[in-house]
N, C-alpha and C positions, 0 to 999 in steps of 0.2 A: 504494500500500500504506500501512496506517499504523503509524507508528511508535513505538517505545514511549514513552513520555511523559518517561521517566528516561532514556532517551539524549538528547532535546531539551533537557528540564533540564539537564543534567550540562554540555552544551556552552554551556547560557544564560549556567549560573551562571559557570563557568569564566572566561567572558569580562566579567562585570559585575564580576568578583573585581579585576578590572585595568581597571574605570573605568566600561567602556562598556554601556550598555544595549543589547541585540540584542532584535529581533522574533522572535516563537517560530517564528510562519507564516516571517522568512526563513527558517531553520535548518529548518524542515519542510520546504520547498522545495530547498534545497540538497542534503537527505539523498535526499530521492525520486530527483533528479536520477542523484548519483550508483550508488545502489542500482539504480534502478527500470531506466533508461537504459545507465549504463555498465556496471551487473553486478556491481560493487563489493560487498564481504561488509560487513555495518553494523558492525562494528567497525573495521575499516579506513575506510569511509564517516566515522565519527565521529572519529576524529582529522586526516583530509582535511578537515571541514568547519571543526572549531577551528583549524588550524594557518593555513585561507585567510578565516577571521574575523580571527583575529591581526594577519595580513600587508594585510588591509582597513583596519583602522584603526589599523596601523601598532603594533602594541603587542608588547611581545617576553617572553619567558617559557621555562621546559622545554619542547621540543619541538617549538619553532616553528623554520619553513623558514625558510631565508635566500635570497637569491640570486634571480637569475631564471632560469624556469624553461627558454627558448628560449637561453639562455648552455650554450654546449657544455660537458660535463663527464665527467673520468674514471672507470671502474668503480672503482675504487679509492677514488676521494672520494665516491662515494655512500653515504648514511646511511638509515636507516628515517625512514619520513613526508616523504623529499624528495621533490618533483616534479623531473626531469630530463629533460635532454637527450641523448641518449649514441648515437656513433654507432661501431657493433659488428659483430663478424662470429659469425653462428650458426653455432656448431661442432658442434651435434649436437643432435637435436630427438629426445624420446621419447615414449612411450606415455603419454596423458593421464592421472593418475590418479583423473579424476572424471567426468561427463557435462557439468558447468558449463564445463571447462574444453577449450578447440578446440585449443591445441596448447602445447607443454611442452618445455623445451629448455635451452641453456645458451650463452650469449654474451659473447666478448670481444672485449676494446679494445689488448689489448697490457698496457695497468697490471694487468688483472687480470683473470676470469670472475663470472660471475653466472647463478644461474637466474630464467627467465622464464617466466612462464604467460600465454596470450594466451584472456582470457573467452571464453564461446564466444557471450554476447550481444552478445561486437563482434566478431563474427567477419565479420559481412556491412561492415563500412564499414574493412575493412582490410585488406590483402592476405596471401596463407596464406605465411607463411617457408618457405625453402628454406635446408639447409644448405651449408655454406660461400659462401653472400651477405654480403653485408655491407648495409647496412640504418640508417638514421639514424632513431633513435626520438627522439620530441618528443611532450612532458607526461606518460610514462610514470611510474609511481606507486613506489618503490621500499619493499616491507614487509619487513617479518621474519617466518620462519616456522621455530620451533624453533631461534631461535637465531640461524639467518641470514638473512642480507639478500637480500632475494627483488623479482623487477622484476614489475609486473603492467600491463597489455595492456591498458587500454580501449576502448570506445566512442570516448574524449576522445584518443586517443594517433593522432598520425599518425607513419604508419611510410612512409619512401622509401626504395627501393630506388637504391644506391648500384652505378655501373656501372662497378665496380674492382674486381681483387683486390688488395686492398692487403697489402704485407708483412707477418707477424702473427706472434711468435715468443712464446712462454706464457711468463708468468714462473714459474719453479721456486722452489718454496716447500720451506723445510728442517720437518720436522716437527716441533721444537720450537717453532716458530711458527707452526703451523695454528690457525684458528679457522675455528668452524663457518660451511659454503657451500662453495664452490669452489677446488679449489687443483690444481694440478700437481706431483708428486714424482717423484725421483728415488729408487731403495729397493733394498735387499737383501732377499730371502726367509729370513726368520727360522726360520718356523713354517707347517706346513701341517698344519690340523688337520683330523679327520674330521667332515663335516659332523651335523648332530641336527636336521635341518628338511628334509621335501621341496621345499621350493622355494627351498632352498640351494646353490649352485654349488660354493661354496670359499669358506674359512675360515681365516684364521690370522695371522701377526704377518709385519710387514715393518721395516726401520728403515734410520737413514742415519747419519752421522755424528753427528750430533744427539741421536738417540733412536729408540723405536719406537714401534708402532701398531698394532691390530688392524685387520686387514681382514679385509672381507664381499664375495663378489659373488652378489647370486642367476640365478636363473638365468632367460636371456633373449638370445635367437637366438647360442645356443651359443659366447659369448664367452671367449675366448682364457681357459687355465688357468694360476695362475706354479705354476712350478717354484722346488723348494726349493734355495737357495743362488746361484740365479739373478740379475741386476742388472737391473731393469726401470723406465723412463721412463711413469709414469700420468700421462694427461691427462686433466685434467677430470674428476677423483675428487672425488665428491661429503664434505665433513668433516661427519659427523653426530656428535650429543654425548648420552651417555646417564648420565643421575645421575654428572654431572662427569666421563665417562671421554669422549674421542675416539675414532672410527674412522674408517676409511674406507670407502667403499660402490663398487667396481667397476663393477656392471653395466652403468652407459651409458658408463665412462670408456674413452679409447684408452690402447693398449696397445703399449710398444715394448719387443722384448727386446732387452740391449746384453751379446752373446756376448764371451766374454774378460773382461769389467769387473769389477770388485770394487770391495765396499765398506768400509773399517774402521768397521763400526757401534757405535756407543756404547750401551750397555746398561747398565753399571752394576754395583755388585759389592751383593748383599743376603746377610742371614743370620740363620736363625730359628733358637733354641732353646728344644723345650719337650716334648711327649709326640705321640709319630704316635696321630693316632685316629683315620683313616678310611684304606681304602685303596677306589679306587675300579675301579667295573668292566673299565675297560682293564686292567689290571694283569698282572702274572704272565707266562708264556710267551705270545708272539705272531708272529703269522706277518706276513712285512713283503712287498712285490712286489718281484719280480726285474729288471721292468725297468731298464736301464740309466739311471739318475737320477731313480727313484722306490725313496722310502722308505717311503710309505706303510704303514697296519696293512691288512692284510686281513680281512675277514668271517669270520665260521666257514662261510662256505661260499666262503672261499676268491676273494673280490670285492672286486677294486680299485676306487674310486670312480674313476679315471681308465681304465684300464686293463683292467678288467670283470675276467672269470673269470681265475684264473693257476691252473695244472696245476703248474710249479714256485713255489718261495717257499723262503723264507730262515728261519731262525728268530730271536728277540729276546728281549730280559727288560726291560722298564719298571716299572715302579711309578709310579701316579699316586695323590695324596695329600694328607692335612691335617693339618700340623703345629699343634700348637697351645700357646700358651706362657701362658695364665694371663688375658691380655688380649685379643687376636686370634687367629683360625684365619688359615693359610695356606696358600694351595695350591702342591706342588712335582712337580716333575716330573722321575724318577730314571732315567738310561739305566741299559744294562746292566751296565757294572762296578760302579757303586756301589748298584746292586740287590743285586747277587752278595754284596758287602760289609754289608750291611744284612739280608737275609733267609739268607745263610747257603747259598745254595742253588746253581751253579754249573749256568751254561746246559746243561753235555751231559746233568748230573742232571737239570734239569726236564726235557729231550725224554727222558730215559727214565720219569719219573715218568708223562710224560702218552702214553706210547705202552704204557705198560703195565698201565693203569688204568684200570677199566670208565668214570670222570668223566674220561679226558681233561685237556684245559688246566683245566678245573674245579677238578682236583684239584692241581693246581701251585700256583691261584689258592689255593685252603683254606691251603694247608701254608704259602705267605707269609704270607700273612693272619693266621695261628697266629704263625708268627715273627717278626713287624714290628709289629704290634696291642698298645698300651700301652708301645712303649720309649722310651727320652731321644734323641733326636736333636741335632744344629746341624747344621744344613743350609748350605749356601755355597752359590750361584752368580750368574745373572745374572737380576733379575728383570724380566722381559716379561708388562705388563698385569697385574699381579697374581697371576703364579704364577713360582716361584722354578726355574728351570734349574740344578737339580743337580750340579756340580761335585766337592764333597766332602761327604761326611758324614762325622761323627762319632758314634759311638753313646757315650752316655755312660751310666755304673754307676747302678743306682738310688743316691739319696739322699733321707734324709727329710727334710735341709731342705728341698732343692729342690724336693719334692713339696708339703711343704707352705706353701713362698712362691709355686708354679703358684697350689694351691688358694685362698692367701690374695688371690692379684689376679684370680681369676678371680671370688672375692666383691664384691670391691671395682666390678670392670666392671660385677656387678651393682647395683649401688649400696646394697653393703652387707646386701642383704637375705638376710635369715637363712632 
């Protein structure tokens, strides 16, 4: 194939920057190689090719490898752009998610986990993994992708099968020190939220002593649900990171529930004052499932996402919300007492309002929505991922300073513009 002329340059220059003249045709050679041969993506292919020009004529700089590469080494001290050696046990192999790629998975050493993608053009000169093997990888290529550190499979990589089960115990990772890739935790069930995506399983916040975290698991050969307030041991939880927030991703991770356990999770005490100006459509009277440790919201027709159709159910009062103070909106999130306190409205009146009114919850919702829409609030509780758990409110008395030092920072965020 050929290749672009500015990734050959870029690697010439790179390397003449720091002394040495390179042949363009080698660097055209070297990239085929990798590309054409191992299957390697040409951007990976091009820092592959700089980092073993470097390490050829010995010259050292940002991102150049160290080491060598048949020197055994731990997942733990692997970096991006290293070639290593790591000898690992496949704890779980999944669904490819591309046609390039033969098989897809996630492997440890004891120091730590890593995912792995095995090309599917070195598929023929390498043997196909089996989970819970262990397996000694040599010259395997270690990238980043989204953040973390990703193992990739070549052509070039020999893989032996290791004829042990060797002892392997996951290191548990506190969640105030997750970083994006593979981790194993330890977690309380915070927050089970209703999912908004068909090909979402479950949704909602976990945490440990530490901190919390949102989780995701979509859905995919009907993997284990957590329950709320439950203690559960995730292995091999995928740490994904979106416009700087963390989460976690379920759906290949194992899954242990730990009956009787509890956790003091650490959450934090937050508190917004400023004007409610949105109430959202959760809100108002809601029907919850009766199952015995599902709190779930029910559908208006009466459908547990776990649980399916319920003939009984419970009734509730929530408010879901955006406080907003002049600078920032905030999102909170009000059970039912201090809903009661806030809209004025007391759960056995809303089930008469809405079993006597051609609009139903509809119409619970309106008459909140009328009572709560423009007043002062401080909101107190614990904030998880950016929406604040309701503890106490305060409704505070209009004032026209107040209103108009809102309006004056709410100028100001806009930078002044009139």
């Amino acid at each position: 194939m050929d290749f672009n002329p500015e990734v050959v340059e870029r690697i010439s220059l790179k390397i003449e920057e720091m002394g040495v003249t390179v042949d363009r045709e080698k660097v055209v050679s070297k990239l085929k190689l990798l590309v054409s041969e191992f299957g390697i993506p040409v951007e990976e292919a091009e820092r592959t090719v700089t980092n073993e020009l470097m390490r050829e004529y010995n010259l050292t700089g940002p991102g150049s490898q160290s080491g060598n590469t048949s020197e055994l080494k731990e997942i733990s001290d692997c970096q991006p752009d290293d070639w290593v050696t790591v000898e690992a046990k496949v704890v779980s192999l999944s669904i490819p998610p591309s046609t390039a790629i033969a098989q897809k998975g996630i492997a440890d050493d004891g120091s730590g986990a890593i995912e792995f993608v095995v090309w599917e053009k070195a598929k023929a000169n390498i043997p196909e993994l089996e989970e819970r093997k262990w397996y000694r990888f040599e010259s395997a290529v270690i990238d980043e992708f989204r953040g973390a550190p990703n193992m990739k499979i070549h052509s070039g990589t020999k893989i032996t099968l290791i004829d042990e089960d060797r002892p392997l115990i996951p290191t548990i990772a506190q969640i105030a020190n997750l970083k994006p890739g593979v981790a194993s935790v330890r977690v309380k069930v915070m927050q089970d939220w209703e999912t908004r995506h068909d090909q979402m399983e479950q949704t909602g916040i976990v945490g440990d002593e530490t901190g919390t975290i949102k989780f995701v698991t979509w859905k995919n050969n009907n993997q284990e649900k957590l329950e709320l307030d439950k203690v559960y041991t995730l292995y091999y939880s995928t740490v994904d990171e979106y416009q700087g927030r963390l989460s976690l991703n379920l759906t290949n991770a194992m899954i242990m529930r730990e009956d009787g356990a509890d956790i003091e999770v650490a959450t934090g005490n937050s508190s917004v004052s400023g004007v409610f100006i949105h109430m959202g459509s959760g809100s108002g009277l809601i029907k919850r499932c009766k199952v015995e440790g599902c709190t779930r919201a029910l559908s208006r027709q009466n459908y547990c996402p776990v649980h399916e159709i319920q003939n009984e159910f419970r009734y509730d009062l929530r408010i879901t919300g955006v406080v907003d103070d002049g600078q920032k909106a905030t999102n909170v999130l009000i059970q039912r007492e201090e809903t009661e306190k806030l809209s004025g409205i007391i759960l056995n009146k809303a089930i008469e309002i809405a079993e006597n009114n051609p609009l139903g919850l509809d119409d619970v919702f309106l008459k909140m929505q009328t009572n709560v829409m423009g007043r002062y609030v401080t909101c107190k509780g614990n904030d998880i991922d950016g929406t604040i758990l309701v503890k106490d409110i305060e409704i505070m008395k209009f004032s026209s300073e107040r209103h108009a030092s809102l309006l004056n920072r709410a100028g100001e965020s806009l930078g002044g513009a009139e």
